[in-house]
C-alpha positions in Angstrom: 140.7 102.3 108.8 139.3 99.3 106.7 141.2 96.4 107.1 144.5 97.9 108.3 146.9 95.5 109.4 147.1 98.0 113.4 143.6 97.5 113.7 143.0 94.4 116.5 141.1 91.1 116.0 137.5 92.1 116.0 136.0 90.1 119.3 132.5 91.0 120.7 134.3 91.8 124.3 135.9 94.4 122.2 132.5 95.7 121.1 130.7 95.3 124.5 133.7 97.0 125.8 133.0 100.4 123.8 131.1 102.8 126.0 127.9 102.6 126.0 127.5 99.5 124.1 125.9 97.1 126.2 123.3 99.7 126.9 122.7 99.2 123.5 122.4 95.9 122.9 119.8 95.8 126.6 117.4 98.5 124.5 117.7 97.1 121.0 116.2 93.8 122.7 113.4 95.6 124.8 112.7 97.4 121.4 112.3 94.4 119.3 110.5 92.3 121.5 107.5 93.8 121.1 107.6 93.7 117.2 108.3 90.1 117.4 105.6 89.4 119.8 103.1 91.6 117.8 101.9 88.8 115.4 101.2 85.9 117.9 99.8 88.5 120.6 97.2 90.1 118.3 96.4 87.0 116.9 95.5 85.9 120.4 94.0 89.3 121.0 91.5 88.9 118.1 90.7 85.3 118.8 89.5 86.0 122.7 87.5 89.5 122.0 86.0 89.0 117.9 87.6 86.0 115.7 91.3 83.8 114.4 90.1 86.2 111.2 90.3 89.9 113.5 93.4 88.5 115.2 94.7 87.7 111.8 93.4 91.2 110.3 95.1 93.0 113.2 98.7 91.0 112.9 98.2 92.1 109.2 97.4 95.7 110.0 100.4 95.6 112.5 102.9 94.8 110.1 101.7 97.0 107.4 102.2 100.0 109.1 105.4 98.8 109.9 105.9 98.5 106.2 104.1 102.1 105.3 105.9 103.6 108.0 109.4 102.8 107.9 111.1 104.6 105.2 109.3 108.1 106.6 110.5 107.0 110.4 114.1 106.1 109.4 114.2 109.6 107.5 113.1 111.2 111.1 116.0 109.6 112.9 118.4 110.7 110.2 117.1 114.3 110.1 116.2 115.1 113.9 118.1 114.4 117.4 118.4 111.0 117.8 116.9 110.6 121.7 113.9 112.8 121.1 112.8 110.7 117.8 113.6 107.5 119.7 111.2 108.9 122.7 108.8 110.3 120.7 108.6 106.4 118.7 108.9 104.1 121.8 106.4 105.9 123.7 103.4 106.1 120.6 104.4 102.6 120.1 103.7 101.9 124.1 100.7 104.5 124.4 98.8 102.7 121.3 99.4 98.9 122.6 98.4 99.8 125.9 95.2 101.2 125.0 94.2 98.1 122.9 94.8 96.0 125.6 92.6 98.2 127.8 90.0 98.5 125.5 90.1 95.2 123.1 86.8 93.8 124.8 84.9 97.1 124.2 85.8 98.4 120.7 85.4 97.5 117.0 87.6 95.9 115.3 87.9 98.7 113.0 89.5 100.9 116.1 91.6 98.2 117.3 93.2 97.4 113.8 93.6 101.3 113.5 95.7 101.4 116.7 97.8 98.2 115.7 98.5 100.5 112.4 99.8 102.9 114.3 102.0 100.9 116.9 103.4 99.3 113.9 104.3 103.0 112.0 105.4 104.7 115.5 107.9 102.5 116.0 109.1 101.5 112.3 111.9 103.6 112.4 113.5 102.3 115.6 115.3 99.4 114.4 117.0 101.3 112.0 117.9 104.6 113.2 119.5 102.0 116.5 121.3 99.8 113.9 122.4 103.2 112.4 123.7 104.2 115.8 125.7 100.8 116.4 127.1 101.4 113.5 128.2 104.7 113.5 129.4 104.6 117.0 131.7 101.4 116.7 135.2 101.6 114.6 134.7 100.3 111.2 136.4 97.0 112.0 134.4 96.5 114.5 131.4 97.0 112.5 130.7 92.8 111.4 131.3 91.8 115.0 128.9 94.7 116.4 126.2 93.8 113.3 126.8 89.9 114.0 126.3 90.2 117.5 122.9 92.2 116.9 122.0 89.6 114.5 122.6 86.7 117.1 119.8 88.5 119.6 117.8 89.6 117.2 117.6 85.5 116.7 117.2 85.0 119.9 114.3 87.3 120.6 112.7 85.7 117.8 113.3 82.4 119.7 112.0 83.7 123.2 109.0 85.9 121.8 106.2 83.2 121.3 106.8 81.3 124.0 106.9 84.0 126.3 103.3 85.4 124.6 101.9 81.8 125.2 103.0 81.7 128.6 101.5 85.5 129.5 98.3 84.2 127.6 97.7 81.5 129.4 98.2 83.3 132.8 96.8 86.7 132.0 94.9 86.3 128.6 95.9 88.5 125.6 95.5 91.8 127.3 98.3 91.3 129.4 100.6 90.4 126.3 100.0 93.4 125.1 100.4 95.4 128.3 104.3 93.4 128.1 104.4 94.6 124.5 103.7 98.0 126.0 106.1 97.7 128.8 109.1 96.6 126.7 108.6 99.7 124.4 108.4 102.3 127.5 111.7 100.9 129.3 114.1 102.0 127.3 112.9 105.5 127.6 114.3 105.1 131.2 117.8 105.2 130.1 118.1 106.2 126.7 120.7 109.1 127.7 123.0 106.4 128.0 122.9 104.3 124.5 125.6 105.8 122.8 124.9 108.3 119.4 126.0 110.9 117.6 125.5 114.3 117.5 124.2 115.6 114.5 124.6 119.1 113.7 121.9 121.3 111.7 124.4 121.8 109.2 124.9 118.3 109.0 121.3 117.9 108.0 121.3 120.3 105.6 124.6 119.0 104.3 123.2 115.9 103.9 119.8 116.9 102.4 121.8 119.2 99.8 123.9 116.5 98.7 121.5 113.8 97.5 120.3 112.0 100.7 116.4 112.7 100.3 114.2 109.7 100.7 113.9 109.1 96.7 117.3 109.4 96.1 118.2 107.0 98.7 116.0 104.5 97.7 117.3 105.2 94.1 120.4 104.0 95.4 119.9 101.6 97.6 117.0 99.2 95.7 119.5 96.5 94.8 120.0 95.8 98.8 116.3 97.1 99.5 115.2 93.5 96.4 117.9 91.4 98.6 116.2 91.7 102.2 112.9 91.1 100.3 114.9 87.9 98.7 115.4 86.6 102.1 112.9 87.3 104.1 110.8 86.2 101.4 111.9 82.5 101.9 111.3 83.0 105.7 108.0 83.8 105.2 107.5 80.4 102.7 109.7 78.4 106.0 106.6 79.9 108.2 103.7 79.1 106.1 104.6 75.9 104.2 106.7 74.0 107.1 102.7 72.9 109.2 101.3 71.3 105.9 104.8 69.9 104.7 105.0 67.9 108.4 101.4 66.9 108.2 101.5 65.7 104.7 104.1 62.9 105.6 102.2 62.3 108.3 103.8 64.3 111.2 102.0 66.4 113.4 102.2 70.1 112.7 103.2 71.2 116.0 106.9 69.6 115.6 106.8 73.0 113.0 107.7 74.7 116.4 111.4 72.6 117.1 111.9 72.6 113.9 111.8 76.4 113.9 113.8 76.2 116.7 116.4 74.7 115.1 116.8 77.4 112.5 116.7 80.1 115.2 119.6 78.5 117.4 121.8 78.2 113.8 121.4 81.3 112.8 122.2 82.9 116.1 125.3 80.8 116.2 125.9 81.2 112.7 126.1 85.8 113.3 128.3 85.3 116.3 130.8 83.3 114.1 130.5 85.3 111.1 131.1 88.5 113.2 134.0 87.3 115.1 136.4 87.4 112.5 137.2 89.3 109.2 136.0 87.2 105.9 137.4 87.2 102.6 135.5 88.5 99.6 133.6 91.6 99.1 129.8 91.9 100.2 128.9 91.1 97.0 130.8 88.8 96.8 129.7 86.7 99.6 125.8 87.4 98.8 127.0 85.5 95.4 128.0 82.8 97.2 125.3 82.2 100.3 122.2 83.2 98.2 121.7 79.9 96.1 123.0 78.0 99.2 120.4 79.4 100.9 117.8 79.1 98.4 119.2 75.8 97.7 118.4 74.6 101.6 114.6 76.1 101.3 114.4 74.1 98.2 115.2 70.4 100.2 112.0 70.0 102.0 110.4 69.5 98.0 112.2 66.0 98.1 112.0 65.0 101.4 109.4 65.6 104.3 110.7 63.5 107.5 110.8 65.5 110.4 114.5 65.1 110.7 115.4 66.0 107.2 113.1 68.9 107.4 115.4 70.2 110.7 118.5 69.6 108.9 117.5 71.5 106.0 116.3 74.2 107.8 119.5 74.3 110.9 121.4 75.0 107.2 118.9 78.0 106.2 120.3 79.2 109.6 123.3 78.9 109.1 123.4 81.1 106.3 120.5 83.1 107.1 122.3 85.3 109.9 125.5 86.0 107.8 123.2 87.2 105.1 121.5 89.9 106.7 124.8 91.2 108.3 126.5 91.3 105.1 123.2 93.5 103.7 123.6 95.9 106.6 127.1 96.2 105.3 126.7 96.1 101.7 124.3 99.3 102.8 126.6 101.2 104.6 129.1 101.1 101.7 126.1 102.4 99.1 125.6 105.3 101.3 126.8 108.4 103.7 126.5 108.3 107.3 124.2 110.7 107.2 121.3 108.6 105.4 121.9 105.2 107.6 119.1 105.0 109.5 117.2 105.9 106.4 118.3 103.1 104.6 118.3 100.7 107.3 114.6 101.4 107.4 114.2 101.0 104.0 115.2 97.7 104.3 113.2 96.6 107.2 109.8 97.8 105.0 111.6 96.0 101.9 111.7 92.8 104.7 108.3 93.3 105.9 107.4 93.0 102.2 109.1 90.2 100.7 107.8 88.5 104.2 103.7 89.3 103.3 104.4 88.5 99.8 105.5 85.4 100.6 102.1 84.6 102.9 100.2 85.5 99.8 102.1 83.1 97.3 102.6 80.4 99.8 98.7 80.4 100.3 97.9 80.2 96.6 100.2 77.6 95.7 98.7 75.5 98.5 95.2 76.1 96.8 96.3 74.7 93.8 99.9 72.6 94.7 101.6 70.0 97.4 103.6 71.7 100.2 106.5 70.1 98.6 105.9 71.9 95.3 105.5 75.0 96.7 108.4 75.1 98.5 110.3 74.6 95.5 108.7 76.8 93.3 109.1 79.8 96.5 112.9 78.5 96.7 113.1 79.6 92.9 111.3 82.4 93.6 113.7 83.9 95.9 116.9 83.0 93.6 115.5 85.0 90.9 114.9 87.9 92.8 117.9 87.4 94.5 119.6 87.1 91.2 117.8 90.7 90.1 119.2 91.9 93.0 122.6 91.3 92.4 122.6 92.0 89.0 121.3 95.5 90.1 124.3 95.6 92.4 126.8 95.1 90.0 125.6 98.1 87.4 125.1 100.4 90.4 127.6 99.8 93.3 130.4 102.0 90.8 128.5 105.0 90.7 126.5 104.8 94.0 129.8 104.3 96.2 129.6 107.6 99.2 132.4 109.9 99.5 134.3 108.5 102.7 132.9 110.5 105.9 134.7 111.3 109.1 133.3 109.8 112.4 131.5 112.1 114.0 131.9 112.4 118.2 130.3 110.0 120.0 127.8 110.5 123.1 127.0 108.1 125.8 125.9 110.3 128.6 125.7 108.4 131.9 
């Protein structure tokens, strides 16, 4: 099925067009939106009831029990039926935002950050065990226009989140972005009979169990695409911490950060929906080979120059290449493993994110103590090729022996 010359020109109206699939692609957005407006909205949170330092202790707390969470969740969605994990996630995820944003004026910060753990762990498993649904209900030819197209909103979410927490925090305060945060989790529970999955027999389970798909194992298998995600999103978090002082050091203001941004969020979203529209030559590897230093190489521009223009060009380029990066991972996953183990791994890479992302907040932060902006972008641009590098190296030993045994599609569900 991969690559045959019958299969049609992948197109996204060809994925929309699958049943089911547009229901999809309405709750993976109401499902991320929250996570991506977690950071700002806590922040905000903290600032208005205790401190900038409890907002920045709960965003912290938020995205480490996304981290802590996510390989265990992902394992849930690959072991249990799909809609009852996917309830049981979006609505502790809903529950625990709601009541912080009912009780942030009242409590400790010690109970609030314990509640943004727990938002952040409920739900850590979501992404992936969706993605592992897109995938697994799409043809496999379809698969890099279904993945591009998720990267492209994914992008776009990230572009539409802060704004729209600044906008509810000027006009409600910071409890009612969380009370959105807790809406946009609990509305997909509404229809989620209708996003299409598979049903997964308890034989299947065990199958997959007795066959080598236990949590260790996986990550035994997977680490060289686990050490990519944390190469990339690694140099995202340097873009988000360094850009500020690298504007204001050439005597910009730090608030042109935010178009600058912007720029990087409209390229990469343009950037999956060409990737994904057509096939590409080369192997995942392959392609990682060749985008990996160019994106590196982009991160690594703002060293030599800091005018506000430049910065945007270099960073539109990051875009560019940013988007076609993650969708070949998601790929270069699903080729490492069996169905059965997807949303596993997909979560696995979404805590391998989360960490080369908070890495890079810690590194960016010391280099500033001690460096220019300018030299710490290039020393987290060389950074990222050396894990990167690791990472593909690690690919290349492993991808022989860690290559599934083909597996069948199993039946689809969309019920209406």
């Amino acid at each position: 099925m991969t690559g045959k010359q019958s299969d049609p020109k992948p197109s996204f109206r060809t994925v929309l067009a699958l049943p089911g699939h547009k229901t999809w692609y309405a709750a993976s957005a109401l499902i991320r939106l929250p996570v991506v407006m977690a950071p700002l909205a806590l922040v905000f949170l903290g600032h208005a009831t205790h401190s900038f330092a409890a907002g920045g202790l709960l965003a912290a707390t938020h995205a480490i029990g996304e981290a802590a969470g996510a390989p265990l969740m992902g394992r849930r969605f690959d072991t249990r039926p799909f809609l009852g994990q996917l309830r049981l996630s979006l609505a502790a995820e809903g529950a625990a935002f709601a009541v912080i944003a009912l009780i942030a004026g009242h409590a400790p910060v010690v109970l609030l950050a314990a509640l943004t753990f727990l938002a952040g762990a409920a739900a850590s498993g979501a992404p992936g065990g969706m993605r592992a649904q897109l995938s697994a209900t799409s043809p496999e030819h379809l698969r890099p226009a279904a993945l591009g197209l998720e990267s492209a909103l994914s992008q776009t979410t990230w572009a539409v989140a802060p704004p729209l927490v600044a906008l509810v925090y000027t006009r409600t305060g910071a409890a009612g972005a969380l009370l959105v945060m807790a809406v946009s989790s609990a509305a997909p529970l509404l229809f989620a009979r209708r996003i299409p999955h598979t049903e997964r027999s308890a034989a299947a389970v065990t199958d997959g169990a007795a066959t080598g798909t236990r949590t260790r194992e996986i990550l035994r298998t997977v680490w060289p695409t686990a050490l990519l995600s944390v190469a990339i999103m690694f140099l995202i978090g340097t873009a988000d911490v360094l850009l500020p002082p690298r504007l204001e050091e050439n005597g910009a203001s730090p608030a042109l950060a935010g178009p600058v941004m912007t720029a990087f969020a409209v390229a990469s979203i343009v950037s999956g929906l060409v990737y994904g529209a057509r096939r590409w030559p080369g192997s995942p590897f392959g392609q990682t080979a060749c985008l990996l230093p160019l994106f590196a190489g982009a991160f690594a521009l703002p060293a030599w120059t800091g005018a506000p223009w430049h910065l945007t060009a270099a960073f539109a380029l990051g875009g560019l290449l940013f988007s076609p990066l993650m969708v070949i991972r998601n790929i270069a996953l699903q080729h490492r493993l069996p169905q059965q183990a997807w949303a596993t791994g997909f979560s696995v890479l979404y805590a391998a994110a989360g960490v080369g992302y908070g890495a890079a907040g810690l590194l960016s932060a010391a280099l500033l103590g001690t460096s220019t902006p300018g030299t710490a972008f290039l020393v987290c641009a060389l950074v990222t090729a050396v894990i990167g590098g690791v990472s593909l190296a690690g690919e290349r030993v492993t991808r022989t022996s860690a290559s599934p045994a083909p597996v069948s599609d199993p039946p689809v569900r969309s019920e209406r």
